[in-house]
C-alpha positions in Angstrom: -5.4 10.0 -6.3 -2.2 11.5 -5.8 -0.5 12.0 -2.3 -0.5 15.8 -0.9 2.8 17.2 -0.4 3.7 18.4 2.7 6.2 20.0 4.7 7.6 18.1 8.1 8.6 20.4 10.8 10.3 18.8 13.5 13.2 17.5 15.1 15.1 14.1 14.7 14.3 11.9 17.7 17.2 10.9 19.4 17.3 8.7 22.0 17.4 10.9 25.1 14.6 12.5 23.8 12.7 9.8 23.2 13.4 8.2 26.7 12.7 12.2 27.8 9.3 11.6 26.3 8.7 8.0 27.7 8.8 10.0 31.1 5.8 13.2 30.2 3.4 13.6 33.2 0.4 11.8 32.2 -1.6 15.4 31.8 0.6 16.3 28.8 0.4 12.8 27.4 -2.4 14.4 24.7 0.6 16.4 22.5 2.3 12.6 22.1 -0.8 10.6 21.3 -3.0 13.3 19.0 -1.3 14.1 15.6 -2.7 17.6 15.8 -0.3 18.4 18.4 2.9 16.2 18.4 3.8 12.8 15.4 6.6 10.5 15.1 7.6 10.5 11.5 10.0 7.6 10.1 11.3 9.7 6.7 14.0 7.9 4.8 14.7 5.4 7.8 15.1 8.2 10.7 12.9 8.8 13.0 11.6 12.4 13.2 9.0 14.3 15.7 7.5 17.1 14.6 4.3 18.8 13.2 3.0 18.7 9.2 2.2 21.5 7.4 0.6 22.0 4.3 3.8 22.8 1.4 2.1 25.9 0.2 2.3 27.6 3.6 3.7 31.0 3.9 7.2 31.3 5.9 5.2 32.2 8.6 3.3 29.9 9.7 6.4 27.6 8.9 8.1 29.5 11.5 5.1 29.3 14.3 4.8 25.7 13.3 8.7 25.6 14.9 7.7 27.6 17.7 4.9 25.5 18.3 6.5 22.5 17.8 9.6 23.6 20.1 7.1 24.5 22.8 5.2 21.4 23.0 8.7 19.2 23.0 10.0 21.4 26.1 6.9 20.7 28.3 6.3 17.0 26.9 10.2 16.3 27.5 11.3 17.2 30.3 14.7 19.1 30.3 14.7 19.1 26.3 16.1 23.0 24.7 16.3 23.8 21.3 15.6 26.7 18.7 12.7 26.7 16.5 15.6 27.7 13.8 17.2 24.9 14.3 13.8 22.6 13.5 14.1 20.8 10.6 12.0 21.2 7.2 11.5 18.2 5.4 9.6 17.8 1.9 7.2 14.6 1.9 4.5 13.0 0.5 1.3 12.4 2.9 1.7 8.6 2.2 5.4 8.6 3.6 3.5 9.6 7.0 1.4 8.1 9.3 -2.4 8.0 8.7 -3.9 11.2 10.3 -6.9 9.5 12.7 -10.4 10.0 11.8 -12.4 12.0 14.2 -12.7 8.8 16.4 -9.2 9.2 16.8 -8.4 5.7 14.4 -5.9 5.5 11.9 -6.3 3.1 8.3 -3.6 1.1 9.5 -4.7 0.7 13.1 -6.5 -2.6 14.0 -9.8 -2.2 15.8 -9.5 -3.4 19.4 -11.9 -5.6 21.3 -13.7 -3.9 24.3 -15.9 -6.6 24.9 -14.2 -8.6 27.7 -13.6 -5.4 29.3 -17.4 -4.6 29.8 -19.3 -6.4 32.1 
């Protein structure tokens, strides 16, 4: 089956920002590690964060996708500004981004990890 084509809206991730993010109070932790809020894209060898969007979206939602993505970067990264017109669009194919997690919250190319020494 062919890959969907999406639309990336983000940022590139620079590396104030990302030691910015490596500093996010633990209760905002969620927009980093769920793909529904907040994923780190590698497209053509840079690193991007951002939000997908399906490529048939109206101009819109494209631009509250920037807003949304803008306001989740300013509360995960401390100190961060920018414009949601200055957010980036970028064409892809789903298969050039990470796997979205299932609803337990695992990815195709994450290997399962073993609870079982950690149970007693």
């Amino acid at each position: 089956m062919p890959a969907e084509r999406l639309i990336f809206v983000g940022f590139e991730l620079e590396d104030d920002v990302e030691k910015r993010l490596a500093d996010c109070p633990e209760r905002d932790r969620v927009y980093l590690k769920d793909q529904g809020f907040l994923e780190i894209a590698v497209i053509d060898g840079r690193r991007y964060i951002g939000k997908r969007t399906p490529s048939g979206a109206a101009i819109d939602r494209i631009e509250d996708t920037a807003r949304n993505v803008v306001s989740m970067l300013v509360r995960v990264s401390k100190g961060w500004r920018a414009q949601a017109s200055n957010a980036l669009l970028i064409a892809v194919e789903e298969s050039d981004l990470p796997d979205t997690p299932d609803e337990d919250g695992v990815t195709d190319d994450e290997e399962s990890f073993d609870y079982s020494g950690l149970v007693d």
